[in-house]
N, CA, C and O atoms as a DFTB+ gen file, in Angstrom:
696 C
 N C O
     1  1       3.794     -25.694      23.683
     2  2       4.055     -26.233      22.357
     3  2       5.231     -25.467      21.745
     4  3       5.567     -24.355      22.153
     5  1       5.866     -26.143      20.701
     6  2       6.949     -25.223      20.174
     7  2       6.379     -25.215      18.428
     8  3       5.367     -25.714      17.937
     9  1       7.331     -24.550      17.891
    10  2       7.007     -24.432      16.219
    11  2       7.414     -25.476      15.565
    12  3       8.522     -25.994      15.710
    13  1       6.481     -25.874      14.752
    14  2       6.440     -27.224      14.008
    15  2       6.500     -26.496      12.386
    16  3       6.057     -25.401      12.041
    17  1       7.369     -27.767      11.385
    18  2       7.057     -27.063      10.493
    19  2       5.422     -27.016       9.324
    20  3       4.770     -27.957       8.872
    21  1       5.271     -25.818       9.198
    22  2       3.813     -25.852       8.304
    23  2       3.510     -26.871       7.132
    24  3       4.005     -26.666       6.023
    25  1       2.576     -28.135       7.405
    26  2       1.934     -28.860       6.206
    27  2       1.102     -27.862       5.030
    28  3       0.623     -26.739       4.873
    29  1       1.321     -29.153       4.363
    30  2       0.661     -28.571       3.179
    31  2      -0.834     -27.988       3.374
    32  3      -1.171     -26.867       2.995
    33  1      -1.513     -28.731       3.893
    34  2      -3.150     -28.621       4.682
    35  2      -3.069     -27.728       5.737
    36  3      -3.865     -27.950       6.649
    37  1      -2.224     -26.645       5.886
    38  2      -1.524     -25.212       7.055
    39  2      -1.914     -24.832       6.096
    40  3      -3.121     -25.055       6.185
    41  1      -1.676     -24.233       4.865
    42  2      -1.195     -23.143       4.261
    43  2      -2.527     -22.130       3.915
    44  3      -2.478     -20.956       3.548
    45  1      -3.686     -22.945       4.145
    46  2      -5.142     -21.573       4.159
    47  2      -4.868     -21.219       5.395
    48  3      -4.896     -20.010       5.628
    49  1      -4.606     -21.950       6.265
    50  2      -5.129     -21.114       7.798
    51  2      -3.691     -20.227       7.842
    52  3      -3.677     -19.408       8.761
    53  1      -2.705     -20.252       7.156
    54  2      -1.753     -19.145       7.007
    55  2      -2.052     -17.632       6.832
    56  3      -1.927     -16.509       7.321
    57  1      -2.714     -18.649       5.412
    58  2      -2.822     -17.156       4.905
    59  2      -3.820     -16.206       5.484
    60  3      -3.771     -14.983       5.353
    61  1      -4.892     -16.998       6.254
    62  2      -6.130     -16.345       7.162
    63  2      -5.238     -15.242       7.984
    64  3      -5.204     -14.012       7.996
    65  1      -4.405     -16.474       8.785
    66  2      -4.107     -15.797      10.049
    67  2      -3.171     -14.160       9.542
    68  3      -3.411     -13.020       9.939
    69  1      -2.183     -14.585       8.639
    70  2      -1.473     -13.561       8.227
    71  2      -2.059     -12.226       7.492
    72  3      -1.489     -11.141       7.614
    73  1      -2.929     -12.352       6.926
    74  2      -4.061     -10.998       6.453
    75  2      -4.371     -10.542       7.717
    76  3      -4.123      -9.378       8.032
    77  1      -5.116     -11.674       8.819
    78  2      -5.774     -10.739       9.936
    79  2      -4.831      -9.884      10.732
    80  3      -5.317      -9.050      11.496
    81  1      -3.872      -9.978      10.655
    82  2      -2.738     -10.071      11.953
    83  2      -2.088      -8.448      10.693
    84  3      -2.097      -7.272      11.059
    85  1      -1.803      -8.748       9.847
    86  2      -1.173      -7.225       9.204
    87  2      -2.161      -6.405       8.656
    88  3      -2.152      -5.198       8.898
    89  1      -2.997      -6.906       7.962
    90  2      -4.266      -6.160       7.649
    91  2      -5.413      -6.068       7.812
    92  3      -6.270      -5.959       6.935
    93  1      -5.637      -6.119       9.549
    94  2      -6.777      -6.385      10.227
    95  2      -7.248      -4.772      10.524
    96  3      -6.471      -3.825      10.649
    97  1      -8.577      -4.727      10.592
    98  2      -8.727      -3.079      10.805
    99  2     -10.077      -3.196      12.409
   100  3     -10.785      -4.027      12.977
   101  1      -9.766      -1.967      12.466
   102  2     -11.337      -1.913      13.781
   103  2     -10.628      -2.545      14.730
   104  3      -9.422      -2.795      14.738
   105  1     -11.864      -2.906      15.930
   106  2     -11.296      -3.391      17.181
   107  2     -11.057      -4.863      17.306
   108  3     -11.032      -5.441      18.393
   109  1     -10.890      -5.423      16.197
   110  2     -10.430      -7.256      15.741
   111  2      -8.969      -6.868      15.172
   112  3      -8.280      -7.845      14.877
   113  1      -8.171      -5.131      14.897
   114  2      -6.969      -5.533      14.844
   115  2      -5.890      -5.810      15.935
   116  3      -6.096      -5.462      17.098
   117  1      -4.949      -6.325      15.628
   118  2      -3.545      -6.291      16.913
   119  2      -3.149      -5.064      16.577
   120  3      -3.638      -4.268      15.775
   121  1      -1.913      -4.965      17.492
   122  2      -1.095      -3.642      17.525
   123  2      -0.263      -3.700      16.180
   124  3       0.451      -2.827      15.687
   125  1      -0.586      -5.107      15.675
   126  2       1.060      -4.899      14.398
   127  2       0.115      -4.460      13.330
   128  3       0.797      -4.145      12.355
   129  1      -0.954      -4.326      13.124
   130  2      -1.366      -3.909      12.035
   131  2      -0.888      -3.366      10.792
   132  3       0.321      -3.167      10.908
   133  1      -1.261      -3.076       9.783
   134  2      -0.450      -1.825       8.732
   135  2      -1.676      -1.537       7.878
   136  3      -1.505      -0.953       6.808
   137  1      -3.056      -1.943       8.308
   138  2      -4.146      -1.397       7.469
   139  2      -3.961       0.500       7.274
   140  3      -4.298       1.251       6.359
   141  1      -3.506       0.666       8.154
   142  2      -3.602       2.504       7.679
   143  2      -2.540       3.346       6.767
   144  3      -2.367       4.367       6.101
   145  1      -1.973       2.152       7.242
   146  2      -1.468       2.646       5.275
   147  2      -0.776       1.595       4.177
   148  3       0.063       1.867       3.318
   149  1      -1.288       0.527       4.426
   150  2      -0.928      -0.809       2.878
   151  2      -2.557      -1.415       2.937
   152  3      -3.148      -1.868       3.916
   153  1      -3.006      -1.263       1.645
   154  2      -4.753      -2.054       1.813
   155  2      -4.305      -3.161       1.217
   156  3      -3.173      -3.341       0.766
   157  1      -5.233      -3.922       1.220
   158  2      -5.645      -5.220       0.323
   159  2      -4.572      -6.521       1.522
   160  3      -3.767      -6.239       2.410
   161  1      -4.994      -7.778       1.064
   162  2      -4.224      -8.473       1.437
   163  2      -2.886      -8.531       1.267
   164  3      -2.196      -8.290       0.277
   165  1      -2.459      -9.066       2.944
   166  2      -0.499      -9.030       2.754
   167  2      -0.061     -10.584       2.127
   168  3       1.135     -10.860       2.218
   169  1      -0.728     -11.332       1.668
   170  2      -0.086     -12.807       0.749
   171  2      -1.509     -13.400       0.293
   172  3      -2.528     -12.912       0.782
   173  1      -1.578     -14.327      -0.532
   174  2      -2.426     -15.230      -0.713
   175  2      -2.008     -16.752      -0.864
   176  3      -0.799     -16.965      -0.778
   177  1      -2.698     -17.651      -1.040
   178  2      -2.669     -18.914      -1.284
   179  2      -0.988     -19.027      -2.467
   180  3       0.074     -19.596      -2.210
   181  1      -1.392     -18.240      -3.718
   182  2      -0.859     -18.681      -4.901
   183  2       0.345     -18.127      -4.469
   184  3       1.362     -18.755      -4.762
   185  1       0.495     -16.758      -3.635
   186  2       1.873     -16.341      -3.485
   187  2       2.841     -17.069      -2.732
   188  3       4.007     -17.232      -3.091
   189  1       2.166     -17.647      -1.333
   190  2       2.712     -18.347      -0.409
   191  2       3.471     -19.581      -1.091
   192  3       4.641     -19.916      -0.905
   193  1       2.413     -20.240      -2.017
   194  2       3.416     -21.596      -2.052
   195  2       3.872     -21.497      -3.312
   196  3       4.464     -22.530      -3.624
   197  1       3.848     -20.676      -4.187
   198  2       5.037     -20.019      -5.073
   199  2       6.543     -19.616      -4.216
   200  3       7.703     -19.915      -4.500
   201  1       5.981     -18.815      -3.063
   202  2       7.401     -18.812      -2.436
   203  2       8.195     -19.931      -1.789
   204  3       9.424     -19.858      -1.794
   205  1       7.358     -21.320      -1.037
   206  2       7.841     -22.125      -0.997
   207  2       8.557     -22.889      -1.545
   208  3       9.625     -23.400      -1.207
   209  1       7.562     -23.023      -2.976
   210  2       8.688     -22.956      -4.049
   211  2       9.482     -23.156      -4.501
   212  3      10.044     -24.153      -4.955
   213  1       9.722     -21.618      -4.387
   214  2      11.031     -21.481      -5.097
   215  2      12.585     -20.974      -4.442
   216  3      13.655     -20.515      -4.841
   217  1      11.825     -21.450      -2.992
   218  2      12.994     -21.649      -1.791
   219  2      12.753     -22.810      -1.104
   220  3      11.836     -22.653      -0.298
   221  1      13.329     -24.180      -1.107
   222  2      13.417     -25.134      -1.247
   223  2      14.122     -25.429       0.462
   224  3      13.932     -26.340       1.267
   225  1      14.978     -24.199       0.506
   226  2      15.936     -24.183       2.087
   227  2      15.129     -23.802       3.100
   228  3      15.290     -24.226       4.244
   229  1      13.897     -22.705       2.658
   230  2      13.064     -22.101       3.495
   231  2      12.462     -22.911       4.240
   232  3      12.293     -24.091       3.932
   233  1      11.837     -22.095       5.917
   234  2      11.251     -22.665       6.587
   235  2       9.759     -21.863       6.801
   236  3       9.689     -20.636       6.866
   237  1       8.944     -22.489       6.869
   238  2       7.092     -21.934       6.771
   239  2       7.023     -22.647       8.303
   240  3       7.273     -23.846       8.178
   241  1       6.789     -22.318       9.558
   242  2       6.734     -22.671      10.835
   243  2       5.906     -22.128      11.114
   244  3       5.634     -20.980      10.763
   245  1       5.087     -23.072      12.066
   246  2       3.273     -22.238      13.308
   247  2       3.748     -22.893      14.779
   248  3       4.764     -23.448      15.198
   249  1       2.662     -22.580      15.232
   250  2       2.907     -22.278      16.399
   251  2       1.142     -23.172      16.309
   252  3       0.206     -23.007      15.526
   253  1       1.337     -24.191      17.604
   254  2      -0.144     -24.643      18.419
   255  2      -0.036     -24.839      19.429
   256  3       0.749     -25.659      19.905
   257  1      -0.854     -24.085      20.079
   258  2      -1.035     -24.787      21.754
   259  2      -1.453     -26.447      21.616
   260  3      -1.110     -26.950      22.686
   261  1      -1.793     -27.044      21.117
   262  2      -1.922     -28.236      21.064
   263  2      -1.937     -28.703      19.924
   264  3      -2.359     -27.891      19.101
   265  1      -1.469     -30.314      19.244
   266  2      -0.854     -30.564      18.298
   267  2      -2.059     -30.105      16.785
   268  3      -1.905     -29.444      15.758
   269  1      -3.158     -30.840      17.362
   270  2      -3.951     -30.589      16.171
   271  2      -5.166     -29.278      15.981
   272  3      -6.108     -29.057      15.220
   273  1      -4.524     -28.600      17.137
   274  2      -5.133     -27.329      17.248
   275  2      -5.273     -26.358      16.227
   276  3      -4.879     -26.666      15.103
   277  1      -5.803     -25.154      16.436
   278  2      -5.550     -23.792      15.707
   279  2      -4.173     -23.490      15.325
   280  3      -3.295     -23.738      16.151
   281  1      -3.819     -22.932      14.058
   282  2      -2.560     -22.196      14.057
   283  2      -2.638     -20.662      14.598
   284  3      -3.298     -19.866      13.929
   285  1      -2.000     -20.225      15.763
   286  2      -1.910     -19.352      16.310
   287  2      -0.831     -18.176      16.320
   288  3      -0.801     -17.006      16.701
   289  1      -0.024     -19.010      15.755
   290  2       1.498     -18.186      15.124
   291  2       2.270     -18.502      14.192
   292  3       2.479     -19.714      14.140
   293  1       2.830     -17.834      13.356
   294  2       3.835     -18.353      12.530
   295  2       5.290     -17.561      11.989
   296  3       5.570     -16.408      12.318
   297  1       5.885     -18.160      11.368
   298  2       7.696     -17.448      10.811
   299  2       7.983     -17.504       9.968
   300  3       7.433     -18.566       9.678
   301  1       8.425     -17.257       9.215
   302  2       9.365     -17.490       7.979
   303  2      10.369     -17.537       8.368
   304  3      10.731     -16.718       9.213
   305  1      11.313     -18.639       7.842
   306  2      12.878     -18.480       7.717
   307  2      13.479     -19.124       6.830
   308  3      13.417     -20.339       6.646
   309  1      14.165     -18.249       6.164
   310  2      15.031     -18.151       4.587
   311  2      16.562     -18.269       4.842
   312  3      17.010     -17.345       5.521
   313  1      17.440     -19.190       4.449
   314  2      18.969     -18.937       4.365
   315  2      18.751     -17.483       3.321
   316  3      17.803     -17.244       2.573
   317  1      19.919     -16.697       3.570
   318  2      20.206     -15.552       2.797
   319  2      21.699     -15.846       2.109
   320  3      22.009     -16.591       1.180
   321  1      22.442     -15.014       2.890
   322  2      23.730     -14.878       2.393
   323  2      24.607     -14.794       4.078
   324  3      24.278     -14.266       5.139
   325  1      26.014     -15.712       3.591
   326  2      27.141     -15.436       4.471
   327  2      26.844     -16.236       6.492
   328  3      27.316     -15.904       7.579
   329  1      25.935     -17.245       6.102
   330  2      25.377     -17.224       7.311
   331  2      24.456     -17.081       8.225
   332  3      24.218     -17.355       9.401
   333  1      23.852     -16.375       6.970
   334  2      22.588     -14.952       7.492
   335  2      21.119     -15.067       6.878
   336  3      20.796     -14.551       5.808
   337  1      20.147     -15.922       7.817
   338  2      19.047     -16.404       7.578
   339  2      18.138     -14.975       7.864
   340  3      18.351     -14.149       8.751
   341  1      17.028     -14.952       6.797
   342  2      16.077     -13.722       6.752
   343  2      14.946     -14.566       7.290
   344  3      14.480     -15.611       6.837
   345  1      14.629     -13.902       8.312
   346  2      13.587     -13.706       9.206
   347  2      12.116     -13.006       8.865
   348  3      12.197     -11.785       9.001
   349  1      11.089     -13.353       8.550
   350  2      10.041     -12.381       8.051
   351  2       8.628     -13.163       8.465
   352  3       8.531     -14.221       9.088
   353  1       7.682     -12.419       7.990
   354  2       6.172     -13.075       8.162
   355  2       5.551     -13.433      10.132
   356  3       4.463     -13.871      10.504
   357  1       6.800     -13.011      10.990
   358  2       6.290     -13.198      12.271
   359  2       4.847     -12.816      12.869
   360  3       4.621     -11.791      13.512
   361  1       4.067     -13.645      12.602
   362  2       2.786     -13.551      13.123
   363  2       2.156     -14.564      14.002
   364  3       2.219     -15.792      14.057
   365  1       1.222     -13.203      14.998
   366  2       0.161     -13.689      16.231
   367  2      -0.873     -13.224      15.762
   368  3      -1.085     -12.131      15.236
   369  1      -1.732     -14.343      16.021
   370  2      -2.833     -13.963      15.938
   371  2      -3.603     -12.690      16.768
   372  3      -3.699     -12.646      17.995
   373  1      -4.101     -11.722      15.877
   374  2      -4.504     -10.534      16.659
   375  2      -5.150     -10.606      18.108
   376  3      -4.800      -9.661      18.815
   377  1      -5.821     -11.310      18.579
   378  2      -6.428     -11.216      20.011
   379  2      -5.366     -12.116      21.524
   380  3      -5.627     -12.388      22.696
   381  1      -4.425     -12.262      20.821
   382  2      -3.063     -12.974      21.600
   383  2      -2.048     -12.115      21.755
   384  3      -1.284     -11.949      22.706
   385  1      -2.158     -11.373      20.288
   386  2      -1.031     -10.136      20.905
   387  2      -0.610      -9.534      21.975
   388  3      -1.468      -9.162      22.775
   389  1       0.482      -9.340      22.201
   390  2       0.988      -8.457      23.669
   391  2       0.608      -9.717      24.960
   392  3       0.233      -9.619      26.128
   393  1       0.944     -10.961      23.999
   394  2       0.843     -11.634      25.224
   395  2       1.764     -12.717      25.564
   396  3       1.596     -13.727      26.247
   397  1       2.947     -12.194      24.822
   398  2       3.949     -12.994      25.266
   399  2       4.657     -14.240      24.017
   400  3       5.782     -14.738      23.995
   401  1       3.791     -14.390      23.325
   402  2       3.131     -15.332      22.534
   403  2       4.424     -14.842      21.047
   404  3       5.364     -15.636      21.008
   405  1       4.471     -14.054      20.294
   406  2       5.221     -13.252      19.922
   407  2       6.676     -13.524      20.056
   408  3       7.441     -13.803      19.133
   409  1       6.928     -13.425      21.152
   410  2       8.285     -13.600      21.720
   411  2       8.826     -15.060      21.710
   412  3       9.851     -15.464      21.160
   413  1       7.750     -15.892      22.569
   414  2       8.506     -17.139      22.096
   415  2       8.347     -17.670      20.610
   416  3       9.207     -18.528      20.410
   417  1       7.766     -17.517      19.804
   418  2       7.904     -17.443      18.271
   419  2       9.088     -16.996      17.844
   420  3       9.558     -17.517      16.833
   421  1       9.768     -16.009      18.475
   422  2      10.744     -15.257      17.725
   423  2      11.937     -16.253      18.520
   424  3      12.941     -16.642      17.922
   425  1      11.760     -16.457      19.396
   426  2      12.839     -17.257      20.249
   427  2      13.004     -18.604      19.912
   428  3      14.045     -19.221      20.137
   429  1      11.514     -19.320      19.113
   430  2      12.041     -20.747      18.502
   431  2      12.140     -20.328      17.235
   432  3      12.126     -21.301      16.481
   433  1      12.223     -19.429      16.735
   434  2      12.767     -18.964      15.050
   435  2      14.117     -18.876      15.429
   436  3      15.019     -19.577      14.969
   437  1      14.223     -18.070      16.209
   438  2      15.867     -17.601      16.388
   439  2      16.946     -19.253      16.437
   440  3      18.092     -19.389      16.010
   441  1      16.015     -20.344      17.138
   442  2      16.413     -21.594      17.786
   443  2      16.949     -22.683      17.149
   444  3      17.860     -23.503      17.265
   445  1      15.515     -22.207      16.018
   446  2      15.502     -23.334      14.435
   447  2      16.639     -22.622      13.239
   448  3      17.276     -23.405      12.534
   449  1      16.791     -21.466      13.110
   450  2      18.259     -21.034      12.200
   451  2      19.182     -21.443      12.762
   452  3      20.008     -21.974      12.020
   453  1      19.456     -21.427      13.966
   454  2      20.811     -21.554      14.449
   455  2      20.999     -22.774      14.102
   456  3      21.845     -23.006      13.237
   457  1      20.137     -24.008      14.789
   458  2      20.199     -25.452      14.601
   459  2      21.077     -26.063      12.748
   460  3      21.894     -26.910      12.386
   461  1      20.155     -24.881      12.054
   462  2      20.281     -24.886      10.526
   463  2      21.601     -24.062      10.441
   464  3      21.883     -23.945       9.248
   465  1      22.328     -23.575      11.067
   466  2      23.652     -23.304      10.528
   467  2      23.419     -21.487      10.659
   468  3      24.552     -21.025      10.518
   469  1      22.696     -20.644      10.811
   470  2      22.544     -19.295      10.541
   471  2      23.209     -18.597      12.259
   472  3      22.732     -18.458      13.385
   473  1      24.546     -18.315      11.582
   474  2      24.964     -17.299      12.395
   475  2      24.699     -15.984      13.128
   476  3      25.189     -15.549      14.170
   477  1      23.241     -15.163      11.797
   478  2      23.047     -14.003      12.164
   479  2      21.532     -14.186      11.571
   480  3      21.319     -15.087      10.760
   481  1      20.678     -13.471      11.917
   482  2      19.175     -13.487      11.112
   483  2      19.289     -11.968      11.082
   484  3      19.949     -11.232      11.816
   485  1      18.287     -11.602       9.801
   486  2      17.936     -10.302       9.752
   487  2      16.629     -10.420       9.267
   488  3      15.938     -11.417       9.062
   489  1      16.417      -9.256       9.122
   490  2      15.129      -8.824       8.529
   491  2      14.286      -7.479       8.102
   492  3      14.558      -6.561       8.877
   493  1      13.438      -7.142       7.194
   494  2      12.825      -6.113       6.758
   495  2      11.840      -5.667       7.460
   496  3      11.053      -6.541       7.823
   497  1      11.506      -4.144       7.918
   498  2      10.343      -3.646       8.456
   499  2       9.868      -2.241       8.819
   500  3      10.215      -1.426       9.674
   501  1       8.494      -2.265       7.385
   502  2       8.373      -0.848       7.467
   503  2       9.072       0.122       8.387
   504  3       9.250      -0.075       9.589
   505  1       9.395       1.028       7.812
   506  2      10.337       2.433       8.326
   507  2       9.098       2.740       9.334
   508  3       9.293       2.640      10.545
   509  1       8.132       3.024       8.953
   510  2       7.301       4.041       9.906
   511  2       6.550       3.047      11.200
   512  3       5.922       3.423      12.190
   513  1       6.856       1.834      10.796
   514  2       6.470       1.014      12.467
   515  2       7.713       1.105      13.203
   516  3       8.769       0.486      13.069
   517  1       7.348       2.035      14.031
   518  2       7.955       2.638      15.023
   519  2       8.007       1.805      16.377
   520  3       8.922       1.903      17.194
   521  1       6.682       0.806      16.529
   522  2       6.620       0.098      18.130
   523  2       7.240      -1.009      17.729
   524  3       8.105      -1.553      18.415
   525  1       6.717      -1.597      16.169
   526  2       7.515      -2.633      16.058
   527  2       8.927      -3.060      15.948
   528  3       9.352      -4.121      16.406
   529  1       9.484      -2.365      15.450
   530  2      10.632      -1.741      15.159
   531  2      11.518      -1.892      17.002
   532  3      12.320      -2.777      17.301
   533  1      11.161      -1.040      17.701
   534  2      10.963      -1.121      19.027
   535  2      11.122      -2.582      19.414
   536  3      12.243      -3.046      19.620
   537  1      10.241      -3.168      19.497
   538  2      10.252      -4.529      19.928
   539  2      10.816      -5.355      19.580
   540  3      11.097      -6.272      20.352
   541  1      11.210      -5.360      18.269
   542  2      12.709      -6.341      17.679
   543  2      13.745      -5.564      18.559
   544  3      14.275      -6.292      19.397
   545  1      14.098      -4.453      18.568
   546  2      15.218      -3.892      19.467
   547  2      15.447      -4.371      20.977
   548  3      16.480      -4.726      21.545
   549  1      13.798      -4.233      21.547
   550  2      14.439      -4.803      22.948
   551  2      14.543      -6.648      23.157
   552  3      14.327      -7.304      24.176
   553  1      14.835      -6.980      22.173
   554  2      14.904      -8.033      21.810
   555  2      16.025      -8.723      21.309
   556  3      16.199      -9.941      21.287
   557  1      16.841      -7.740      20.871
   558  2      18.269      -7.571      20.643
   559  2      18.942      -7.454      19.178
   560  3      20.149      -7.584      18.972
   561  1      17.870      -7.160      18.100
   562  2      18.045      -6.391      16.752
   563  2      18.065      -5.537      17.082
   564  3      17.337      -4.946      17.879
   565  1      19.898      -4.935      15.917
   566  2      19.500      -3.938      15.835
   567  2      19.453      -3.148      14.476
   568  3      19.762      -3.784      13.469
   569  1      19.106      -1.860      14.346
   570  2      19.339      -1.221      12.974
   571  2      20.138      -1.435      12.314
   572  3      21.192      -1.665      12.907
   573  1      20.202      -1.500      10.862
   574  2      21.642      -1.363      10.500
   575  2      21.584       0.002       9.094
   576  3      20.528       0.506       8.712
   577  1      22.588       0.262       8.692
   578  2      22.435       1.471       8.046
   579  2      21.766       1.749       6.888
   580  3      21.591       2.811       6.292
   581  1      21.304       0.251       6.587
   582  2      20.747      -0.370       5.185
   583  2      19.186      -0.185       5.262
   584  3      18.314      -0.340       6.118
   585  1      19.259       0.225       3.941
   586  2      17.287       0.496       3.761
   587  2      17.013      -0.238       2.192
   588  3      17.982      -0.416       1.455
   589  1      15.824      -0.583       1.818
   590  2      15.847      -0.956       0.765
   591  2      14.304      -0.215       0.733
   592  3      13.528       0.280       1.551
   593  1      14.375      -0.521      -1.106
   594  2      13.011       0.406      -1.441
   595  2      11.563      -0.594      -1.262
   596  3      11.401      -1.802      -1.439
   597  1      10.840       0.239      -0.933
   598  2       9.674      -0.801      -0.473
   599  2       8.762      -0.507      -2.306
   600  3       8.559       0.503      -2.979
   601  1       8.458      -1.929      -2.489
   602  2       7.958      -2.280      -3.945
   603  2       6.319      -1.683      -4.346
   604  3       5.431      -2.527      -4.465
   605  1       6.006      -0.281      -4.532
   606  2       5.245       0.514      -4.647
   607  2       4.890      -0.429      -6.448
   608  3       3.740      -0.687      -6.804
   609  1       5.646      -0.643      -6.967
   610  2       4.707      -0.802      -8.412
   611  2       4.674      -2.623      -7.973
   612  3       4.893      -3.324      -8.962
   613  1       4.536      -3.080      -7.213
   614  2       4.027      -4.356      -6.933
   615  2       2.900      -4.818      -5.788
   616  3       3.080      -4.966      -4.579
   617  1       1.751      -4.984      -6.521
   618  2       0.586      -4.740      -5.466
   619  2       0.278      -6.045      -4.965
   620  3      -0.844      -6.228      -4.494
   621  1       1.621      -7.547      -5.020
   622  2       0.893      -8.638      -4.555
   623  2       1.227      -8.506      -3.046
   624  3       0.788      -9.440      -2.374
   625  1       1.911      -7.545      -2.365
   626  2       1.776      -7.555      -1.190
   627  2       0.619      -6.186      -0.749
   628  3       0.965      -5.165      -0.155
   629  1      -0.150      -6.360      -1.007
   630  2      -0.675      -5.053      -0.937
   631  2      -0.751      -3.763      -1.414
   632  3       0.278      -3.459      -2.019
   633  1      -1.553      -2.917      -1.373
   634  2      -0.943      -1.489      -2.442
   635  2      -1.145      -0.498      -1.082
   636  3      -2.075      -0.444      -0.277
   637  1      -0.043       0.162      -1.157
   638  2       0.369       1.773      -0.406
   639  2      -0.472       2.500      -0.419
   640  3      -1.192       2.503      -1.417
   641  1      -0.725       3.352       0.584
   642  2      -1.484       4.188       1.072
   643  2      -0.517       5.504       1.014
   644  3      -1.005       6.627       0.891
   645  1       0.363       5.366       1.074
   646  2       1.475       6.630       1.830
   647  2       2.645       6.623       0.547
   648  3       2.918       5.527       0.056
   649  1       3.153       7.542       0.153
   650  2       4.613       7.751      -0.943
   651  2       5.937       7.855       0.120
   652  3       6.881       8.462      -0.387
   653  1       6.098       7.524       1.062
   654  2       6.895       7.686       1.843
   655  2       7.337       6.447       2.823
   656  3       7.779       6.599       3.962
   657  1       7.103       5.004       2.061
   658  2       7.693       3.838       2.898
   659  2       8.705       3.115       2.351
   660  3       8.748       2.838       1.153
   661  1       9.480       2.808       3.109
   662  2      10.585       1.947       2.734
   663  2      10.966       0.773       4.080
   664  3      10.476       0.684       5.206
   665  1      11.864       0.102       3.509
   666  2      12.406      -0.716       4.620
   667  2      13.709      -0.690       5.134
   668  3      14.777      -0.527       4.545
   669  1      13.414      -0.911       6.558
   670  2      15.232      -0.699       7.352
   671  2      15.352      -2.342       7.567
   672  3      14.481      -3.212       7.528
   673  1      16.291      -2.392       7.726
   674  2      16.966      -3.471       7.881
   675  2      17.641      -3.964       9.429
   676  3      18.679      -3.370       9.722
   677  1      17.173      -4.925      10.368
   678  2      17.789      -5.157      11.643
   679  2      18.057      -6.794      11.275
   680  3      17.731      -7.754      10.577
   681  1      18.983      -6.247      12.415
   682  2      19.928      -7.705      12.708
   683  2      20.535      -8.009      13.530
   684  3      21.288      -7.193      14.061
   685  1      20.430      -9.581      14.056
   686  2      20.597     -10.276      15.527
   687  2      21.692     -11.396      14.661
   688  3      21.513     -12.159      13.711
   689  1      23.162     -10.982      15.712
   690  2      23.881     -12.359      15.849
   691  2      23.573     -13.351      16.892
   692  3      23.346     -12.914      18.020
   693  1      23.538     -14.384      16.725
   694  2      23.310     -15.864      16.917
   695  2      23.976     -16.397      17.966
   696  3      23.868     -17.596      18.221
């Protein structure tokens, strides 16, 4: 199957899948986790389609092994600036992880900007995920010198555990 874009009647099993997959804890989390240090949920219902929103260009994409199946993966993709579509929200469902599954997600994200005109994608991701971080790299992001401050007095993505996170910035030309 490839990535279709997300209906309106997607957007609970989004937000399911996307809590479990970043803020899943115990032996039901994946490797991408970030429960050990951001609690609470990473989006809800009201945030998600507020962001839809109020990006009109954006793309909300899943992933099914079969058409009317489970949503098993999903992407975000945002025009930005200059060409340069932001990439975010890449999620597998935790018990699929490390299975390949991941990758072609990122490979029909990468597939669907280009189609849309995006020369370069980037994207944000915690400083201290170190594997993940990793895995966009061998993938062919790379760092760039840019960090931005990660939003400590805004708890709709969750609230911090740690005084010491921010975001780096990678990026793949097209």
């Amino acid at each position: 199957m490839t990535l279709r874009p997300a209906a309106p009647a997607d957007l609970p099993a989004v937000v399911t899948l996307v809590n479990a997959a970043y803020r899943g804890a115990g032996a039901q989390a994946g490797w991408t986790t970030e429960a050990a240090y951001i609690d609470g949920p990473r989006i809800n219902l009201g945030l998600l389609q507020a962001d839809l929103d109020a990006q009109p260009q954006a793309m909300l994409l899943v992933w099914r092994e079969i058409p009317e199946g489970e949503i098993l993966g999903c992407v975000w993709l945002e025009p930005a600036a200059e060409e340069a579509w932001y990439l975010g929200m890449l999620t597998v469902r935790p018990e699929l992880q490390a299975s390949g599954l991941g990758r072609r997600i990122l490979e029909g994200a990468q597939t669907a900007a280009a189609k849309a005109g995006a020369r370069r994608l980037r994207m944000t991701v915690v400083n201290i995920r170190e594997s993940l971080i990793a895995w966009y790299q061998r993938r062919g992001y790379t760092l760039t010198e840019e960090r931005r401050p990660f939003p400590y007095a805004d708890n709709r993505f969750g609230k911090p555990r740690r005084d010491d996170l921010e975001f780096v910035v990678l990026e793949k030309a097209l």
